[in-house]
C-alpha positions, -999 to 999 in steps of 0.1 A, spaced: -35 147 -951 -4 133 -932 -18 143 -901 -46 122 -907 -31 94 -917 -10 94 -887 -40 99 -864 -55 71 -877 -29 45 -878 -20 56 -840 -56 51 -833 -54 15 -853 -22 12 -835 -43 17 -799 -68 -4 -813 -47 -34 -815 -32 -25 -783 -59 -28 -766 -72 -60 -783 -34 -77 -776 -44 -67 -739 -77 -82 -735 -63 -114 -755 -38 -117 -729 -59 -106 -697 -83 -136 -707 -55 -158 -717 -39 -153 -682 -76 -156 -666 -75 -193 -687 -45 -206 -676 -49 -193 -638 -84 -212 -641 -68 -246 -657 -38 -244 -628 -63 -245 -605 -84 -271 -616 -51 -295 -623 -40 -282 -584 -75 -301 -570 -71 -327 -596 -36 -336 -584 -49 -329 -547 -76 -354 -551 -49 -378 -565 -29 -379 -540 -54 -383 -513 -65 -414 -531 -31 -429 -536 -24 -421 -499 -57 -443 -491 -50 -475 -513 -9 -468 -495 -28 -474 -463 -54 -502 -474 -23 -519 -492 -2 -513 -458 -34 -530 -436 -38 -558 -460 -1 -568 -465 -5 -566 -423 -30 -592 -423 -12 -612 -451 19 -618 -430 -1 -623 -399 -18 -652 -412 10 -661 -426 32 -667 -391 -1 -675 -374 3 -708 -402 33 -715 -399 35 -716 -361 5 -741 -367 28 -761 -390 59 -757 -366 37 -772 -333 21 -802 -358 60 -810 -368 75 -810 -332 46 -825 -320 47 -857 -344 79 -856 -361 72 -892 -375 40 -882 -393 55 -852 -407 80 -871 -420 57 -897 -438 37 -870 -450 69 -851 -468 81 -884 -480 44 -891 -496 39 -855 -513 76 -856 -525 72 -891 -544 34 -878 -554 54 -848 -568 80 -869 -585 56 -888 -598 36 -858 -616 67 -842 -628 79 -870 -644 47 -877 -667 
C-alpha cells in the first residue's frame, strides 16, 4: 500500500510539474509578446517626437527670421528719419503713461 501511495503522489508530483511548466512557458510567451508590443510603441514614439523636434526646429527658423527681417525694417525706418521716430517714441510713451496711470 506504501508503494501506491508513493506512485501516486510522484505521479501528482509530475502532474504539477508539468502544470508549473506550461504556466510558465505561456507566462514567458506573455511577457515576450507585451515587450514587443511596448518595443513598437516606444519606436513609434520616438519617431513622432523626433518629427514635432524638427517641425518645432523649422518653425522657431521662421520665427527668428521674420523676426530680424522686422527689425532690420525698423532699423532702416529709424536711420532713415530719425526725427519721426523720435516723435513717434515720444507719442506712444506719453499714450502709455497715460493708460498706466488710469
Amino acid at each position: 500500500m506504501a508503494a501506491k501511495v508513493e506512485t501516486m503522489t510522484d505521479r501528482a508530483a509530475s502532474m504539477a510539474h508539468d502544470t508549473t511548466d506550461r504556466a510558465a512557458e505561456m507566462a514567458h510567451g506573455t511577457v515576450d509578446r507585451v515587450a514587443d508590443v511596448a518595443e513598437d510603441a516606444e519606436r513609434q514614439v520616438r519617431k513622432a517626437a523626433a518629427r514635432k523636434m524638427k517641425q518645432a526646429r523649422a518653425l522657431q527658423d521662421d520665427v527668428l527670421e521674420a523676426v530680424d527681417d522686422k527689425l532690420g525694417r525698423v532699423d532702416s525706418y529709424v536711420k532713415e528719419n530719425p526725427f519721426t521716430s523720435v516723435g513717434i517714441a515720444f507719442a506712444l510713451g506719453a499714450i502709455v503713461s497715460a493708460l498706466i496711470r488710469r
